[in-house]
C-alpha positions as CSV (number, residue, x, y, z in Angstrom):
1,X,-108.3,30.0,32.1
2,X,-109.4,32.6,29.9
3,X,-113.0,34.2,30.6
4,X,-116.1,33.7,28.9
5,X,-116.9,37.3,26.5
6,X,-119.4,39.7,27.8
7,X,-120.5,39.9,24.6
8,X,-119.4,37.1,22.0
9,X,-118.5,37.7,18.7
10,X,-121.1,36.6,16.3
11,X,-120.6,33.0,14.5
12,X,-121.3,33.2,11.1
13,X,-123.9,31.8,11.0
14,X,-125.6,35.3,12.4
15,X,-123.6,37.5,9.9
16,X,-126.3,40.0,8.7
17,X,-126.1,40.1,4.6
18,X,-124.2,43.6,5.0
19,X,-121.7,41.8,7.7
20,X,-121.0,38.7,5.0
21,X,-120.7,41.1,2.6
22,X,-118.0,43.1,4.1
23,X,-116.5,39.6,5.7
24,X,-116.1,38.3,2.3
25,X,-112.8,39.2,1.7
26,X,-111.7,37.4,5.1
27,X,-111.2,34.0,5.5
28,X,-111.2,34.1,9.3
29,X,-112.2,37.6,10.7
30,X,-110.8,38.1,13.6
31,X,-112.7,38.2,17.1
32,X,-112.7,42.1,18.1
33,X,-114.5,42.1,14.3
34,X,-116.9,39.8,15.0
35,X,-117.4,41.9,17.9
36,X,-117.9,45.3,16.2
37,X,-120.8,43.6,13.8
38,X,-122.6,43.8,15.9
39,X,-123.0,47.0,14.9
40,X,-122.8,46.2,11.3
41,X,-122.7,49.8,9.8
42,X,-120.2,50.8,11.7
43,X,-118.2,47.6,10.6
44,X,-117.1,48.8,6.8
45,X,-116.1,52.3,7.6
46,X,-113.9,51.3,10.7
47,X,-112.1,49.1,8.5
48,X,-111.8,51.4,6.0
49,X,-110.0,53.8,8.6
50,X,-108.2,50.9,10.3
51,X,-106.3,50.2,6.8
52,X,-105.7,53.6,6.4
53,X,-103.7,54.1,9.4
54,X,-102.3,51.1,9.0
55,X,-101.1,50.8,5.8
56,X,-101.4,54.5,4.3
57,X,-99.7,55.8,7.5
58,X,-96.6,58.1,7.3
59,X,-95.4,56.6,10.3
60,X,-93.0,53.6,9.6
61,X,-94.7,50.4,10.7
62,X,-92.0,49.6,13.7
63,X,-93.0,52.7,15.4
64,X,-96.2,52.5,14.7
65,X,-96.9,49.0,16.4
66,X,-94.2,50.2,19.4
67,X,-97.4,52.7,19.9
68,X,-99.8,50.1,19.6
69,X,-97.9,47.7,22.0
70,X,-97.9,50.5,24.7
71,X,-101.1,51.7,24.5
72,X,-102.1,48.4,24.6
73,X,-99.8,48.2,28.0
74,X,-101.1,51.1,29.5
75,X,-104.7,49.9,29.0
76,X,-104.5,46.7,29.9
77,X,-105.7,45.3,26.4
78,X,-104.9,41.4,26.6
79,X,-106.9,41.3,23.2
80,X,-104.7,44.2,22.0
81,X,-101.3,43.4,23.5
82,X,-101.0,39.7,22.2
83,X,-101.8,40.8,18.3
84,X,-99.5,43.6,18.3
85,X,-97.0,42.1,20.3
86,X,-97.1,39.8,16.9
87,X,-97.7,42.3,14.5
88,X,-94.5,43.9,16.2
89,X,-92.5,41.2,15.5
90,X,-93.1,41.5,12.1
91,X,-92.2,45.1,11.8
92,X,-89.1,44.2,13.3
93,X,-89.3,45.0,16.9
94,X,-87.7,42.3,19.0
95,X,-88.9,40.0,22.0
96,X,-86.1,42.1,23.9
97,X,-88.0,45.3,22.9
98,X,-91.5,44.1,23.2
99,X,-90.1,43.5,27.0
100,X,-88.7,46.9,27.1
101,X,-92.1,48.9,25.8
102,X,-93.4,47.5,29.3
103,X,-91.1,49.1,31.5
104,X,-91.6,52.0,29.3
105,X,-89.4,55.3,27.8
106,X,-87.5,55.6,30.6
107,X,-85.8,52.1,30.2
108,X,-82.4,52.0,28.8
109,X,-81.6,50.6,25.2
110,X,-84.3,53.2,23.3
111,X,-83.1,55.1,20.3
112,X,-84.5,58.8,20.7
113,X,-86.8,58.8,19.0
114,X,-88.7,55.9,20.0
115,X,-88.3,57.4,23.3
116,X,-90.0,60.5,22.5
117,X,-92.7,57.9,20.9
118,X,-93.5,55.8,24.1
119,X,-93.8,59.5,26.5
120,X,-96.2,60.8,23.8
121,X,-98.4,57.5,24.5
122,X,-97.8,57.9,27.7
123,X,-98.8,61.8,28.1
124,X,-102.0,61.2,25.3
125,X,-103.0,58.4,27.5
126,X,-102.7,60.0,30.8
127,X,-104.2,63.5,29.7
128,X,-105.0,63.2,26.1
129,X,-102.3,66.3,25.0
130,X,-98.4,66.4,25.1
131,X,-96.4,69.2,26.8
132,X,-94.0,71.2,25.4
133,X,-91.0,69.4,25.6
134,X,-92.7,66.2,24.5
135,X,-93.8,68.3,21.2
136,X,-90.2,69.8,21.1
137,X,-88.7,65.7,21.4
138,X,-91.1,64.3,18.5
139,X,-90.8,67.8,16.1
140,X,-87.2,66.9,15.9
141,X,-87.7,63.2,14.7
142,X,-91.0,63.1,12.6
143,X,-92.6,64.8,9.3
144,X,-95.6,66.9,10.3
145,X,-97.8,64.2,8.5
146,X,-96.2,61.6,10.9
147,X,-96.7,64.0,14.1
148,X,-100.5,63.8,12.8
149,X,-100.4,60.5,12.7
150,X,-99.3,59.9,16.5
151,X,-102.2,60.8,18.6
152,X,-104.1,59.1,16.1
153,X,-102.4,56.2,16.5
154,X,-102.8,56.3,20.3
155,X,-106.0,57.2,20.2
156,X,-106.8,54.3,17.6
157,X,-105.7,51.5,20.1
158,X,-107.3,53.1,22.5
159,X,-110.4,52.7,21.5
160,X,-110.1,49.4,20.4
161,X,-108.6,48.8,23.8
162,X,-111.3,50.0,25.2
163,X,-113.7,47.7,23.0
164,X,-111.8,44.4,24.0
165,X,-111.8,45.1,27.3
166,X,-115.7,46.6,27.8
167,X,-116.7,43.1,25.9
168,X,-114.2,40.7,26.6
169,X,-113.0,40.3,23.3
170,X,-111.2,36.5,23.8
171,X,-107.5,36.7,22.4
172,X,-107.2,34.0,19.4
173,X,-105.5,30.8,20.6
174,X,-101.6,30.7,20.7
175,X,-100.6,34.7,20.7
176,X,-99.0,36.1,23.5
177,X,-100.3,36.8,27.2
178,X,-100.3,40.5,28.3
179,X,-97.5,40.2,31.2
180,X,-98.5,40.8,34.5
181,X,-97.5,44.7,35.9
């Protein structure tokens, strides 16, 4: 039994004019967006940035969404964890894999560089920086555009993370549970 929001996402019927407006576009806005207006003006601009990283990003999408999937892990983002864990699919990432970005970089089977990826979300979750050899691991895989792009990644699903969980975002019928630790 899933439980109730702290703070549901607002029906459509209480869409400001500036929420519909933005919304128009969307059949079916998802919940963490219904969420967000109710701060409508911060609505347009986050989703202006949100398709920006997403789909201006250097990074390609697979690692990208293995990012996503751990931070979502690491923060305990039920909301998170069972869109990406989807959106992962879709970039290719495997229900093997999607079980492997749990137990984390030190599991066998990674390529090195998506090792290096899962310690940086790791080390910017934990302490919000990466050490040397972390920098040194990721410098050797990724464009400097790209090694931009990582922390803001992480942080990005951080703070939606964060969002879902402070509220209680409800995850949309039929996507995947966050696993238990």
């Amino acid at each position: 039994m899933r439980p109730e929001p702290r703070l549901p996402p607002l029906a459509p019927a209480d869409w400001s004019a500036e929420v519909r407006r933005v919304f128009a576009r969307a059949s079916s806005p998802l919940a963490i967006l219904r969420t967000l207006a109710h701060q409508p003006s911060l609505l347009a601009p986050f989703l202006g940035w949100a398709a920006a990283l997403a789909g201006r990003g250097a990074l390609p999408r697979r690692a990208s969404e293995l990012l996503a999937l751990r931070v979502a892990w690491l923060c305990r983002s039920a909301y998170e964890w069972g869109h990406h864990v989807e959106y992962a699919r879709g970039a290719g990432v495997s229900d093997a894999e999607v079980e492997r970005v749990v137990a984390g970089p030190d599991a066998p089977g990674w390529s090195t560089s998506e090792r290096a990826l899962l310690v940086a979300a790791d080390e910017l979750h934990a302490r919000q920086q990466l050490g040397d050899a972390s920098w040194r691991a990721l410098r050797a895989h990724f464009t400097p555009a790209e090694l931009v792009e990582i922390p803001l990644v992480v942080g990005h699903y951080a703070m939606l993370s964060m969002l879902a969980n402070a509220t209680g975002v409800p995850l949309e019928e039929g996507l995947p549970e966050l696993p238990a630790r």
